[in-house]
C-alpha positions in Angstrom: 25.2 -9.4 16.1 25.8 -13.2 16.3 23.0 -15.6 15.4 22.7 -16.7 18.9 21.8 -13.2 20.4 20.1 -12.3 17.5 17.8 -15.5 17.9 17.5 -14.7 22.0 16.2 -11.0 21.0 13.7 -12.2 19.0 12.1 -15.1 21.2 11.9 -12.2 24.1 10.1 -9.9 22.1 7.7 -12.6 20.8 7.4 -13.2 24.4 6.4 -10.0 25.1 4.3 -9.5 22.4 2.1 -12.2 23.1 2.2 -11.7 26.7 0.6 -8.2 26.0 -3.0 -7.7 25.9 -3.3 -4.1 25.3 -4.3 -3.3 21.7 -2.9 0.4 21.7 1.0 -1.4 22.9 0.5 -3.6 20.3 -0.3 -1.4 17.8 2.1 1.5 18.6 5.0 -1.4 19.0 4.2 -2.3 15.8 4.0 1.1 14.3 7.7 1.6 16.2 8.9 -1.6 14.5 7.6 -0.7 11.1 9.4 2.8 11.1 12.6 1.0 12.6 12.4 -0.9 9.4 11.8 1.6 6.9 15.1 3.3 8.4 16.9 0.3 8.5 16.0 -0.3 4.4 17.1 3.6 3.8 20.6 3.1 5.2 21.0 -0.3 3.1 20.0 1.5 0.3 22.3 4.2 0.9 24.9 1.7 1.5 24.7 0.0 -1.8 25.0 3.6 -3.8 27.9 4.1 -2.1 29.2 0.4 -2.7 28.1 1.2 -6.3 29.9 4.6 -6.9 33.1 2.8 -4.7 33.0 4.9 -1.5 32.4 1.8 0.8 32.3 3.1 4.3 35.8 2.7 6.4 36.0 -0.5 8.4 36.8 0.1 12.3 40.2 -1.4 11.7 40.9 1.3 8.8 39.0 4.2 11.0 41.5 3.1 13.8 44.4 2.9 11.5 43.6 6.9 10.0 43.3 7.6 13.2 46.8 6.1 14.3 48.4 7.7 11.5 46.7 11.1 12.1 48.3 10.9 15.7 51.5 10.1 14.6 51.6 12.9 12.8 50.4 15.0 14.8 53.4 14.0 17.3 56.2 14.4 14.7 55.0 18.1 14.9 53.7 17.4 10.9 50.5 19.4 9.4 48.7 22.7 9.7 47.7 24.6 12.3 44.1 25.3 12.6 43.9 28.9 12.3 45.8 28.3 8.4 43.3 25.7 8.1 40.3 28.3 9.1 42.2 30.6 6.4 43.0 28.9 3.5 39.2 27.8 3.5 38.1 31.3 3.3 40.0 31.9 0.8 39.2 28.7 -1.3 35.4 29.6 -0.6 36.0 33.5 -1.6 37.1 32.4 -5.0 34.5 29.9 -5.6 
């Protein structure tokens, strides 16, 4: 989110926040925040595991380019149909 936006979203909810005068909106908003936070900080968290153990998330640009080369594929009549897909996983589960 650029800084600009970011900045705008927060004076309006200040705004709003001060503007309000009911103590169960504040306090529920605030509970609503809190939890929004706690989320946020488990998905960083997550994140930097990942980053750790080397399985960054794809970027949109490499999620577009799989995606690309999938189709290609896909066109050129290349991979497996999905009933042999379906199959060989039975049989790779059944001899787990």
């Amino acid at each position: 989110m650029a800084t600009v936006e970011l900045n705008a979203c927060r004076n309006e909810l200040a705004r709003d926040i001060l503007a309000t005068d009911d103590l169960d909106v504040l306090r529920t908003t605030r509970r609503a925040y809190r939890r929004a936070m706690q989320r946020r900080n488990l998905r960083m968290m997550e994140l930097e595991k990942m980053n750790a153990k080397g399985l960054a998330p794809y970027t949109m640009d490499e999620l577009n380019a799989r995606i690309d080369e999938a189709e290609a594929e896909f066109a050129a009549g290349k991979g497996v149909p999905a009933e042999a897909a379906h199959q060989r996983m039975k049989q790779f589960i059944a001899n787990l």
